[in-house]
C-alpha positions in Angstrom: 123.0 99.7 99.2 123.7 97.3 96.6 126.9 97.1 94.9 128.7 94.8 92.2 132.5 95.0 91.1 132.8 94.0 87.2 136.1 93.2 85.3 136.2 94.0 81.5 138.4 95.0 78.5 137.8 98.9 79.2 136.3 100.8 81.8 133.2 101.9 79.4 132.3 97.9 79.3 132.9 97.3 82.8 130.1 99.9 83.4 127.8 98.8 81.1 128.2 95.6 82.0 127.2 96.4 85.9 124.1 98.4 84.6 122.9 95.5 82.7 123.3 93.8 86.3 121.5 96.3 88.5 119.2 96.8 85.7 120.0 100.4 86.3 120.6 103.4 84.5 123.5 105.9 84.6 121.4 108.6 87.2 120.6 105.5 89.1 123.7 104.7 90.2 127.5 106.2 92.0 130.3 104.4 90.0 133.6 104.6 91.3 136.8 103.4 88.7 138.8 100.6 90.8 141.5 100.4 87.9 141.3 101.9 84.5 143.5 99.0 83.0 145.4 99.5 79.7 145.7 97.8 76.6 149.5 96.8 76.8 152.0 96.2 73.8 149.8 96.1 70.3 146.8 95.0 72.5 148.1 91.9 73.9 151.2 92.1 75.7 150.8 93.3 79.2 147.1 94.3 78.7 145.4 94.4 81.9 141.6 94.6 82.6 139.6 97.8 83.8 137.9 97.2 87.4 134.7 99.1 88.5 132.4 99.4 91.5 129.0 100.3 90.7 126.5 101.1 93.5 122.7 101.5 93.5 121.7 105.0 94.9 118.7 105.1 97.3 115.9 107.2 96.4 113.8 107.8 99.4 110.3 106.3 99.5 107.6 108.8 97.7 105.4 109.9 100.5 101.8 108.8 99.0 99.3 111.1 101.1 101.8 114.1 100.1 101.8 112.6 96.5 98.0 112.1 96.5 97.4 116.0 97.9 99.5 117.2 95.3 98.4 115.3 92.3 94.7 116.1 93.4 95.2 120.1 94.3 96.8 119.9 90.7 94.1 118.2 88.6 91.5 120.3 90.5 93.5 123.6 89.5 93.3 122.3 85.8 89.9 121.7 85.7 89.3 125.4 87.3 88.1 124.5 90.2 89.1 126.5 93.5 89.1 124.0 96.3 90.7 123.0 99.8 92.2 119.4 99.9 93.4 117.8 102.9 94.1 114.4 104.2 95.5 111.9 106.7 96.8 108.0 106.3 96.7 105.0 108.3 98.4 101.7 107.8 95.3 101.0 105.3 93.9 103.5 103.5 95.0 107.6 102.5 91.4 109.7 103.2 91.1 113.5 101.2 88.8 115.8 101.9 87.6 118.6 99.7 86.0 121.3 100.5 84.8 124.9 98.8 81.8 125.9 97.3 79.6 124.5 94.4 81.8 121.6 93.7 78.6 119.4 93.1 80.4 119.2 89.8 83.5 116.7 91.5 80.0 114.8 93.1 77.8 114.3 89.8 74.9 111.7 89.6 74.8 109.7 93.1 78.4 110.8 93.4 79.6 108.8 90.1 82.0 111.9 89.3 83.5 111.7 92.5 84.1 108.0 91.9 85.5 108.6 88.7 87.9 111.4 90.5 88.8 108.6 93.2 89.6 106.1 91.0 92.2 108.1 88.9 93.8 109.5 91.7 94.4 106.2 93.2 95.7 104.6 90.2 97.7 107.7 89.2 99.4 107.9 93.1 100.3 104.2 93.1 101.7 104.0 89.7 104.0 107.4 90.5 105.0 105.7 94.1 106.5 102.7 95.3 105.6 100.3 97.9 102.1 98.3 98.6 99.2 99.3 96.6 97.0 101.7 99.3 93.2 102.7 99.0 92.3 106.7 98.6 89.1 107.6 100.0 88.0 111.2 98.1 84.5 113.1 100.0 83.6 116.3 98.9 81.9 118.3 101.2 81.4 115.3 103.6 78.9 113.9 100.4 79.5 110.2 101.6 79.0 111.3 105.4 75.5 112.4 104.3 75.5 109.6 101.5 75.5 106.9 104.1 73.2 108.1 106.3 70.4 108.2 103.3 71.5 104.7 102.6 70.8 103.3 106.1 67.6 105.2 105.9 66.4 103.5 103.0 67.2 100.3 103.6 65.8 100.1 107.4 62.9 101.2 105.4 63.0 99.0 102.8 63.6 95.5 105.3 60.5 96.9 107.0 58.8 96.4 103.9 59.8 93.4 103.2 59.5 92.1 106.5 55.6 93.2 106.7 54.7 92.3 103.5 57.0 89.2 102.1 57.9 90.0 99.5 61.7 90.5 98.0 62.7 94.1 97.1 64.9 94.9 94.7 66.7 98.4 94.9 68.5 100.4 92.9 71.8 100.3 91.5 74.9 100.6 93.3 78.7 100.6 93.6 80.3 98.4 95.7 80.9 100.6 98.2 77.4 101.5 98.2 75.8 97.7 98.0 78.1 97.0 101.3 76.8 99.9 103.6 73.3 97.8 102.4 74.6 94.9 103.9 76.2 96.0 106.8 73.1 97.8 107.8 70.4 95.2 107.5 72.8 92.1 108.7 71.6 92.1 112.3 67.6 93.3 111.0 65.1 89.9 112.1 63.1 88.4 109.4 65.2 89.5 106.5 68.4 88.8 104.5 70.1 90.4 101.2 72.1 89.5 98.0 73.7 91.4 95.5 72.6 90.2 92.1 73.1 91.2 88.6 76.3 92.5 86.7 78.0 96.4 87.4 77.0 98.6 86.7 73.6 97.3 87.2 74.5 95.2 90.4 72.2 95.8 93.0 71.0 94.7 96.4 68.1 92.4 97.3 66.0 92.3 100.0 64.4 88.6 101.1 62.1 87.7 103.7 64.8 84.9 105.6 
C-alpha cells in the first residue's frame, strides 16, 4: 500500500497536505498521528511541528462479469421485463445470455435494440470498474446463434451469384459485427472477394468477382 509521512504547522495541515499527495480523499485513506506537535511559547518559542502517516486503503478490484449481471438484471427489472441473465468471462471478452419469453423487444429491427442494450452495458460496466477496458457480448434467446447462421446463408448465396453471373452485389446494411461474419465466411469462396464500402450506418459489404 502506499504511504507518505508529511510534516506541518498542525496536524489538520499535515493531513491535508498528504491528501493533496495521494490525490485521495478522507474515506480513501487510514491516517495514523505520528506527533501532534504544539505551538510553544506565543507561537514561536519551542513550537514543534505535527507528524502524520497517511496510507492509501485498497479497495478490491470490482468483479466485471458480476458487475455486468447485476447492472443488466437491474435495467431489465426497470424496463419490466422478467428475464434470466447469465454469463461467463475469459481473458477477452464477458458473454450474457438472456433468456425468457417475448423479449423480441431487447432484439428489435435486425437486433439493433440489442445492440443498443450491449453497448450501454459495456460502457456503463467499464466506467463503474477498474482495470482494462473488456468487450460484453449480450444474445437474447441465442438471436446471434441463429443470426449468423442466416448470414452465412445469404452470403454463400450471394458469392454464388456473383460468381455465375459477374457482376458485384451489394448487400444490405450492417454493423460491424455483422459485415465481419460476411467476410469471414466468403474469404476462402473461389472466384470472389468483398469490401465494406460506404459510411455507418449505411456501411455495407460488397461482393466482386476476383
Amino acid at each position: 500500500m502506499k504511504s507518505i509521512e508529511v510534516v506541518a504547522r498542525s496536524v489538520d495541515e499535515a493531513i491535508a497536505e498528504a491528501l493533496q499527495e495521494l490525490n485521495a480523499d478522507r474515506d480513501d485513506v487510514q491516517i495514523e498521528i505520528l506527533d501532534e506537535g504544539n505551538k510553544g511559547f506565543l507561537g514561536i518559542l519551542g513550537s514543534k511541528q505535527a507528524k502524520v502517516r497517511v496510507e492509501l486503503i485498497e479497495k478490491p478490484e470490482a468483479n466485471k462479469l458480476e458487475a455486468a449481471l447485476e447492472f443488466t438484471r437491474e435495467l431489465l427489472s426497470k424496463m419490466g421485463i422478467s428475464a434470466e441473465v447469465q454469463g461467463e468471462e475469459d481473458s477477452e471478452s464477458i458473454k450474457l445470455q438472456i433468456d425468457g419469453d417475448d423479449l423480441g423487444i431487447l432484439i428489435g429491427r435486425r437486433g439493433q435494440t440489442l445492440d443498443s442494450l450491449q453497448y450501454i452495458v459495456s460502457l456503463a460496466v467499464n466506467r463503474q470498474t477498474e482495470g482494462e477496458w473488456n468487450r460484453i457480448q449480450i444474445d437474447v434467446g441465442d438471436y446471434r446463434v441463429r443470426r449468423e447462421e442466416s448470414l452465412r446463408s445469404l452470403a454463400s448465396r450471394a458469392a454464388s451469384k456473383v460468381e455465375k453471373n459477374g457482376r458485384r452485389l451489394a448487400l444490405d446494411a450492417m454493423n460491424a459485427a455483422e459485415r465481419r461474419i460476411i467476410h469471414q465466411a466468403l474469404q476462402d469462396f473461389p472466384g470472389v472477394e468483398t469490401r465494406s464500402e460506404g459510411q455507418d450506418p449505411y456501411r455495407r459489404v460488397v461482393i466482386l468477382p476476383s
